[in-house]
C-alpha positions in Angstrom: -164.8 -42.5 -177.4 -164.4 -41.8 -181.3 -167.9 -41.2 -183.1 -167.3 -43.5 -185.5 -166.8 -46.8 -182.9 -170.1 -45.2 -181.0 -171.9 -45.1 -184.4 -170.3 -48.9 -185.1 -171.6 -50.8 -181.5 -175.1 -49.3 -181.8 -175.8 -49.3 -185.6 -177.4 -52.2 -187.1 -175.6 -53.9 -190.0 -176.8 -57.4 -189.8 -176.5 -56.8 -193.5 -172.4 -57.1 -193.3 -172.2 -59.8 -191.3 -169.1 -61.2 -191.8 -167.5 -58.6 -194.2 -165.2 -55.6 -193.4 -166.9 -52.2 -193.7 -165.2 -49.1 -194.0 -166.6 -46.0 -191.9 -166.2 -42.5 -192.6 -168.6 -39.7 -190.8 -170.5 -42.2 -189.0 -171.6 -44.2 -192.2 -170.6 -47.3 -194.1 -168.6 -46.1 -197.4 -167.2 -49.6 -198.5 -168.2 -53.1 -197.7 -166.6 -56.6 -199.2 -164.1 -59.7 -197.8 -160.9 -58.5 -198.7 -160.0 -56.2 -196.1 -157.0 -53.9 -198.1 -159.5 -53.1 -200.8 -162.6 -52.0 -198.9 -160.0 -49.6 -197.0 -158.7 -48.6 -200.5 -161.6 -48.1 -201.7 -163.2 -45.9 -198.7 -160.0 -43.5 -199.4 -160.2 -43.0 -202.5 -164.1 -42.1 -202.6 -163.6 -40.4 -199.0 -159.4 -39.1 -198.7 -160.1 -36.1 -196.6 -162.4 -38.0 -193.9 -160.9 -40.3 -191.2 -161.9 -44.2 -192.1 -162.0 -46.7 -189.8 -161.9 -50.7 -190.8 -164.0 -53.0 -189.0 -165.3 -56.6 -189.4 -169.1 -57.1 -188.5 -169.0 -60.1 -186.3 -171.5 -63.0 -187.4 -174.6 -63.3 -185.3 -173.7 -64.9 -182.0 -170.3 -64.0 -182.0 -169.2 -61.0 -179.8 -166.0 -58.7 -179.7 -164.0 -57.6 -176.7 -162.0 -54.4 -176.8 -159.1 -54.8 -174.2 -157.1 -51.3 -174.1 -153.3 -51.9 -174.1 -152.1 -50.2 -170.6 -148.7 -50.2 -171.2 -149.2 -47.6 -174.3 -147.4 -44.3 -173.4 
């Protein structure tokens, strides 16, 4: 599993519930609603590190991962 999804289902950010967070070395490096910034944003402060784009579910909500089978 990547370290950054590991880092995301066990870290507690109850303060970004509802936003989009970008992640980069297992931290939160941007944080807002629109989605294409906080990504631009994480790049630009971060471009040699691998971010990953998430959206912190509100409390009570859940998400489900369902892997794709038919990927080659």
């Amino acid at each position: 599993m990547d370290e950054n999804l590991e880092w995301f289902a066990s870290a507690d950010l109850t303060a970004y519930e509802g936003k989009y967070v970008a992640i980069a070395g297992c931290k939160v490096v941007a944080q807002g609603e629109d989605p294409g910034q906080v990504y631009e944003t994480a790049k630009q402060e971060h471009p040699e590190e691998k971010v990953v784009l998430w959206k912190v579910p509100r409390e009570g909500y859940c998400i489900f991962f369902q892997p794709r089978l038919d990927v080659h």
